[in-house]
C-alpha positions in Angstrom: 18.2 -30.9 35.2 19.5 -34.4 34.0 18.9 -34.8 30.4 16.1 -37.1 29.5 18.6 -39.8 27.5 17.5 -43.1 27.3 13.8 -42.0 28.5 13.4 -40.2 25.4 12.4 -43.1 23.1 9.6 -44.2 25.8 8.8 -40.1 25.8 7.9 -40.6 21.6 6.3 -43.1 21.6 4.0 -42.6 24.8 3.4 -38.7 23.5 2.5 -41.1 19.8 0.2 -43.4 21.4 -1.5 -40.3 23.8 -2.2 -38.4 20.3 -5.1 -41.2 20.2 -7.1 -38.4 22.5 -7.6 -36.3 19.8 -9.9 -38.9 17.9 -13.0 -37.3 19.7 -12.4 -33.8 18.1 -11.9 -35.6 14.6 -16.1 -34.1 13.6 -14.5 -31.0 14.7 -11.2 -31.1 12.4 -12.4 -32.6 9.0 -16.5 -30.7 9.9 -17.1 -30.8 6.3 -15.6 -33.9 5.2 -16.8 -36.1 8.5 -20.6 -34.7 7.9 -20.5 -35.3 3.9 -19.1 -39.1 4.3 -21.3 -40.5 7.1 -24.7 -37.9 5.8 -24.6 -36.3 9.4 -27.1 -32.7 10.1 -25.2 -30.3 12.2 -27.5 -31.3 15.3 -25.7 -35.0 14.8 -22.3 -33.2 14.7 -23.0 -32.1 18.0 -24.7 -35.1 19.1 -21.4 -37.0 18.9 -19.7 -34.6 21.1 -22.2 -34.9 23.9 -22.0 -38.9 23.6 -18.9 -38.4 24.8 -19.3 -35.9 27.2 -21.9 -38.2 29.1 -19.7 -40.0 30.7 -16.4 -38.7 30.4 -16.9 -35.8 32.3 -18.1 -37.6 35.2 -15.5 -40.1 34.7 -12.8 -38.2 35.1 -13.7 -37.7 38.4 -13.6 -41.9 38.8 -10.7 -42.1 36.2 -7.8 -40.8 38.7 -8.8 -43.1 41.7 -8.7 -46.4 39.0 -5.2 -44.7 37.9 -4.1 -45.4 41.4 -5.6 -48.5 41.7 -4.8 -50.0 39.0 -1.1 -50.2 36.8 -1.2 -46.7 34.9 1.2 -48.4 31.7 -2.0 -51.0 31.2 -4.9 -48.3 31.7 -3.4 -46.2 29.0 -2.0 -49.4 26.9 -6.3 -50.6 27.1 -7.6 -47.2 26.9 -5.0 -46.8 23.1 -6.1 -50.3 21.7 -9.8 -50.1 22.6 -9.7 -46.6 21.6 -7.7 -47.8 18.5 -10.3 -50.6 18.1 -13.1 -47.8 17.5 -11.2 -46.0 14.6 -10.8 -49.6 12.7 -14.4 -49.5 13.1 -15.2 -45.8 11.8 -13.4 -46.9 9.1 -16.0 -49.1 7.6 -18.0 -45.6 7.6 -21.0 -47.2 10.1 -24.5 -45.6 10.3 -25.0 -42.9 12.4 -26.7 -44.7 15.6 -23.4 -46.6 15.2 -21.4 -43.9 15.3 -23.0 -42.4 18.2 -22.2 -45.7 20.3 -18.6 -45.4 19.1 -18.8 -42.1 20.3 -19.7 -43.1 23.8 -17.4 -45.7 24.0 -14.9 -43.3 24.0 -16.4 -41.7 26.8 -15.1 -45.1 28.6 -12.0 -45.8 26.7 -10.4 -42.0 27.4 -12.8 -40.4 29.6 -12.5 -43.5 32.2 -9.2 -44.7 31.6 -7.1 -42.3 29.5 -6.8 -39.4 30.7 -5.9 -39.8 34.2 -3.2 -42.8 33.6 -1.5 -40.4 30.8 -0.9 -37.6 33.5 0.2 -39.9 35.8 2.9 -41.6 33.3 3.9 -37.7 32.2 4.9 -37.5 36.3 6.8 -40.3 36.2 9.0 -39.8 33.4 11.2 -37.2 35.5 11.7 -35.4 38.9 10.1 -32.2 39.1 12.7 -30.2 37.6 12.4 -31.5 34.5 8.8 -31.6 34.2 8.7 -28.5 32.0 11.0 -30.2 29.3 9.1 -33.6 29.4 5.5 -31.5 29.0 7.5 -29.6 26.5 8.4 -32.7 23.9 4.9 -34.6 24.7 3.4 -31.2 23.2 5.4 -31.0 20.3 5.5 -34.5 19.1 1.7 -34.3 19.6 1.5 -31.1 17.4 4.5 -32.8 14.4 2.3 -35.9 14.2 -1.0 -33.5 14.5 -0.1 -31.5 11.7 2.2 -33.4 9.4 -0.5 -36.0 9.3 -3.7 -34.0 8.8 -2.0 -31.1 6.3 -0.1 -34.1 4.4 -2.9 -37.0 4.2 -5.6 -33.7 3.4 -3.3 -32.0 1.0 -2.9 -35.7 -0.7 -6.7 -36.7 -0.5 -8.2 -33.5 -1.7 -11.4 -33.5 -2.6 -11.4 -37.5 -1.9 -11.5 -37.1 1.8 -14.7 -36.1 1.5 -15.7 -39.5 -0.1 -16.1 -42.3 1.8 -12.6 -44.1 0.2 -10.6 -41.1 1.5 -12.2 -40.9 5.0 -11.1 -44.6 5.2 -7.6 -44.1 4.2 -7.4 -40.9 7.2 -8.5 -43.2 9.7 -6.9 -46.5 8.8 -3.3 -44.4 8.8 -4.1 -43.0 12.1 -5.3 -46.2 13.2 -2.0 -48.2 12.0 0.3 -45.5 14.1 -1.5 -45.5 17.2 -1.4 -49.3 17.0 2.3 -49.5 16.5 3.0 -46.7 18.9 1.2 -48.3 21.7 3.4 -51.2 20.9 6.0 -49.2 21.3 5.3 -47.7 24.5 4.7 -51.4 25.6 8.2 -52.6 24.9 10.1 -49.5 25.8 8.5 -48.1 28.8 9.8 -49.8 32.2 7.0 -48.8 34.7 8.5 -50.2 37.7 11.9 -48.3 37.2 10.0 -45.3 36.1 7.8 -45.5 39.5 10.7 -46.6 41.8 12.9 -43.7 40.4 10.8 -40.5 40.0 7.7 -41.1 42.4 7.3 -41.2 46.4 5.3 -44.1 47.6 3.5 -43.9 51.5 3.0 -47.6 50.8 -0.3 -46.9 51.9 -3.2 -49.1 50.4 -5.8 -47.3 47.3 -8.6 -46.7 49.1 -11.9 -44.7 48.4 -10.9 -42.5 51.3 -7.7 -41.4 49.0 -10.4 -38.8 47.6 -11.1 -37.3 51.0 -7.2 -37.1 51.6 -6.4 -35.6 47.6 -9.1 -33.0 48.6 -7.2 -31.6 51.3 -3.9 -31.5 49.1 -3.4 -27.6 48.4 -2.0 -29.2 45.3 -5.1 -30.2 44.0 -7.1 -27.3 44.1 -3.7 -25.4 42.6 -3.7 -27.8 39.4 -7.3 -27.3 39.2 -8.1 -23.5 39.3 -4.9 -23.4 36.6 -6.2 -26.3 34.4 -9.8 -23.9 34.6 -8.2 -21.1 33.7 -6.2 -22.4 30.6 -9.4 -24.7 29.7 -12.0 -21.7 29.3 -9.1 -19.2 27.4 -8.4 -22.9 25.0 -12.3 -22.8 24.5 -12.4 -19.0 23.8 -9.2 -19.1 21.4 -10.9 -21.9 19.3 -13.0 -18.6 18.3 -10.2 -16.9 16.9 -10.7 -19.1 13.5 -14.2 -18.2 12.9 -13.6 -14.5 14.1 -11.1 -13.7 11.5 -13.4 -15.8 8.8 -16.3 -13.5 9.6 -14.9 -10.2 11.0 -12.1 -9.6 8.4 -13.5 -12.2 5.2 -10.7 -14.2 5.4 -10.8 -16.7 2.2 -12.0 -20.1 3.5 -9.0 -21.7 2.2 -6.3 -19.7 3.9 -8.8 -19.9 7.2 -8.4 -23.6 7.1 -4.5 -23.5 7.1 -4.3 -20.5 9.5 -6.5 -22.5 12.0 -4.4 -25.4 11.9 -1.3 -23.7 12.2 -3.0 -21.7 15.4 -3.8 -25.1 16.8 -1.0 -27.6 16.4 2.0 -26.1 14.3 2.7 -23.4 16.9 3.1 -25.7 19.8 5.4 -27.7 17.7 7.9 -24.8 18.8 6.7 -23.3 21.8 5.4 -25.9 23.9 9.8 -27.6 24.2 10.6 -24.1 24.3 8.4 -22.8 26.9 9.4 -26.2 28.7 12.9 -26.1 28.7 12.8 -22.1 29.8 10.4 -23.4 32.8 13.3 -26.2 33.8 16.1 -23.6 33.0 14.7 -21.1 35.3 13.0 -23.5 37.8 10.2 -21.4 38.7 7.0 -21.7 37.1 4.7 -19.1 38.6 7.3 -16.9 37.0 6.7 -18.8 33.8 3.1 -18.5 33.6 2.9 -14.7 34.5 5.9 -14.2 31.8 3.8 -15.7 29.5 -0.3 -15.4 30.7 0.5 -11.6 30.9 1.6 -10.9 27.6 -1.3 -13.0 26.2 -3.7 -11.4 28.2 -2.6 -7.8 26.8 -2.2 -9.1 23.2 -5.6 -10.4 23.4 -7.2 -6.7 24.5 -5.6 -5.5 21.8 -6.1 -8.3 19.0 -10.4 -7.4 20.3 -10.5 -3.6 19.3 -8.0 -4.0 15.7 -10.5 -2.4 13.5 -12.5 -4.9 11.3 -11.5 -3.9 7.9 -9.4 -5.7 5.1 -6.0 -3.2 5.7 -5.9 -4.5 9.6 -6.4 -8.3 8.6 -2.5 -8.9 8.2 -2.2 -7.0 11.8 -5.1 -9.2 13.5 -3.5 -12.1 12.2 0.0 -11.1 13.1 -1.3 -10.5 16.8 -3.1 -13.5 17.3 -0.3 -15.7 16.3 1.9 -14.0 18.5 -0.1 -14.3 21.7 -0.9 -17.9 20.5 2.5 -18.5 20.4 3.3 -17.0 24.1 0.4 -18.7 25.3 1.6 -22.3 23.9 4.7 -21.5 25.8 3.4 -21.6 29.2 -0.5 -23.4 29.1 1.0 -27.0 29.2 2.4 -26.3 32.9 -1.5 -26.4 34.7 -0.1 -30.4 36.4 3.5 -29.3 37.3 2.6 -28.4 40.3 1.9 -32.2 41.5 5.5 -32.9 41.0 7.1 -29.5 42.6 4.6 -30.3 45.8 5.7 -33.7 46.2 2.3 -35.6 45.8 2.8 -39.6 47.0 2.4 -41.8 44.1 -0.8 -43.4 45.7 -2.4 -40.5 46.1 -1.3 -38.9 42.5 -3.8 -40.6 40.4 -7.1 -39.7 42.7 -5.9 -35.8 42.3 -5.1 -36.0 39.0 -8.7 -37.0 37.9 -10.2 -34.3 40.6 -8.6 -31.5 39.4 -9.0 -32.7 35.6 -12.8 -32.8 36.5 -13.1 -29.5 37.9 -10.6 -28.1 35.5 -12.9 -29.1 32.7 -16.0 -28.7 34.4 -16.5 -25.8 32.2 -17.8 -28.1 29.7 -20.8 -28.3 31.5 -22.0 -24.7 30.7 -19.6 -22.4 28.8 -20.3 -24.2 25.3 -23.6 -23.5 25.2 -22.9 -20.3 26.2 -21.1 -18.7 23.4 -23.8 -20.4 21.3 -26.4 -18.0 22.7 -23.8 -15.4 22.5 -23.0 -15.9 18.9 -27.2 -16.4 18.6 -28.5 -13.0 20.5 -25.5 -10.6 19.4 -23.5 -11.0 16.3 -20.2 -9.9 15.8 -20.4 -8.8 19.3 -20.4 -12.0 21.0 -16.8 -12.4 20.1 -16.5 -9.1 22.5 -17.4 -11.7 25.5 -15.8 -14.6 24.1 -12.4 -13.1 23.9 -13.2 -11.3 27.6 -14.1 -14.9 28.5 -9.9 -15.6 27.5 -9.4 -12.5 29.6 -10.7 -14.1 32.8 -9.3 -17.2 31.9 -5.6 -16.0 31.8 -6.4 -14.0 35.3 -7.6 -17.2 36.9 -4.3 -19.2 35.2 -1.9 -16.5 36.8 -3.6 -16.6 40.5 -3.4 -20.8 40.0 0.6 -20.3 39.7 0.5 -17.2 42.7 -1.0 -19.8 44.6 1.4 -22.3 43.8 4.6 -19.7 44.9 2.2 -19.0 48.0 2.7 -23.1 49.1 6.1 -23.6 48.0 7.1 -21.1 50.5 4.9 -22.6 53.1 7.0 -26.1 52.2 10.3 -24.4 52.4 9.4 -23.0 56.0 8.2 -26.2 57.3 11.0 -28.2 56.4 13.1 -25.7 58.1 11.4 -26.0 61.3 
């Protein structure tokens, strides 16, 4: 592996500007604060998320073949200011119609043109043996910026961010560094160098066939089945907050910080970690079992810790541990693209097939767990963790299959 060297200041900012996709899970982050300033019920709350699923779950499905189409650098450059031009606007603290347009906008701006072009760019930044390190430093400046950002400007806010002045100071700073991040991605990322070094072109024409020839690519349906497997665990582990609020009375205040940490100060360590272990040994279906396994076990056991104040220190020990394993290994679900050789003008169209049946999940599984957590209690958590359970299994198989076609590649090119 060639160290990344001058591609590491394009690698900042890009993984800078890409931390504009969190944005839609900001009524998740700051729930209190977000419903208090703009006077929101909970069935608003949720109304904003489905604006956005509308249309970006079905455009991810559309976004991949525009990511081939079109320049990738652009899509993502449009997709960060227009994206960026919405925060400006939340800013002003609109009504909440307006909000919910924002909110669909944003189905357009990442669901349509983000998501797609961002894989693609994280390809070209390195041949496939270094794709492991490249995930690895996207992931942690995401998770620095992530959590210096919301622990600092909350800790410095207080109780103002829950005010209309202190909402506008959150957004406006995140606002002002995805603006000048973008601008920095602009003037420091070379995509024709980037394209002509690390990607194979067929120099065959984007077409709306390229669908019917990415859905024959073994590599698709591999990056899928492990993007649906580490999707649904993701989804079930955002549980582990709330269980540990309501099974072992964890203080709201310490919850708060815990659940932040589980979300973006662990993969500030294990995500380059995990990634340069993946490059160092050059396998990853070795790397996802060394690390889906252990989770998977850590998880059975973090579900029957008995729910009583002495074993609180013990379930919270546990589940950082197998959050931290897991971080290690979950951002490796697109590697496969790059260890299977996929052609450049064909990349794109996969990426956004497998990202739409990768997160398909979002179609049914939410709802779900909300008639789980309705109908039994404390014992939906029982289903919700064995939902991570299946999720793991299915992440695992993914990476088999992935070992299974690598050796199929090896023997054909020996033939």
């Amino acid at each position: 592996m060639k160290k990344l060297g001058n591609r590491i200041w394009p690698l900042i900012f890009f993984s800078l500007a890409a931390n504009v996709g969190n944005i839609i899970f900001f009524p998740v982050m700051f729930y209190s604060s977000f419903q208090t300033v703009f006077d929101l019920t909970n069935a608003q709350m949720g109304n904003l998320t489905a604006a956005y699923a509308s249309l970006a779950v079905p455009g991810y499905l559309i976004s991949g073949w525009v990511a081939d189409k079109f320049n990738s650098k652009k899509l993502m450059l449009i997709a960060v200011f227009s994206t960026d031009a919405v925060v400006f606007i939340m800013a002003t603290i609109p009504s909440y119609p307006v909000l919910l347009v924002l909110f669909f906008c944003m189905s357009i701006t990442l669901g349509l043109l983000f998501w797609s072009a961002m894989e693609k760019l994280i390809r070209m930044f390195g041949e496939a043996g270094e794709q492991g390190t490249i995930r690895g430093v996207y992931q942690g400046v995401d998770g620095i910026m992530s959590l210096g950002l919301m622990v600092g400007l909350a800790a410095l806010l207080g109780e103002r961010l829950s005010t209309p002045s202190g909402m506008r100071i959150l957004l406006l700073v995140f606002g002002v560094i995805y603006l000048l991040s973008g601008i920095g991605f602009l003037v420091t990322f070379k995509y024709d160098d980037f394209a002509s070094e690390y990607l194979v072109d067929t120099g065959e024409p984007v077409k709306l066939k390229n669908y019917v020839v990415a859905a024959k690519m073994p590599a698709m349906w591999i990056v899928s089945i492990m993007s649906f497997g580490v999707y649904i665990t993701s989804t079930a582990f955002n549980y582990v907050n709330p269980y540990m609020v309501n099974m072992y009375a964890m203080p709201a205040a310490l919850a708060a910080i815990y659940g932040i940490l589980l979300r973006y100060g662990i993969k500030i360590v294990a995500a380059p970690v995990g990634g340069v272990i993946r490059d160092k040994i050059g396998n990853t279906t070795r790397m996802v079992i060394y690390t889906a396994l252990p989770s998977l076990l850590l998880v059975l056991v973090f579900m029957f810790i008995p729910k009583s104040a002495n074993w609180t220190l013990a379930a919270v020990a546990v589940s950082l541990i197998f959050t931290f394993i897991y971080r290690m290994g979950n951002n490796l679900c697109s590697v496969p693209f790059a260890e299977l050789d996929v052609p450049v003008n064909y990349l794109g169209t996969a990426i956004g097939m497998s990202i739409f049946l990768g997160y398909c999940s979002d179609w049914f599984l939410p709802s779900m767990i909300g008639r789980w957590m309705d109908n039994l209690g404390g014992n939906a958590y029982y289903y919700v963790f064995g939902v991570a359970v299946v999720g793991l299994s299915i992440f695992m198989f993914g990476s088999w299959l992935l070992k299974v076609e690598l050796k199929k590649q090896r023997e054909r090119s020996h033939q």
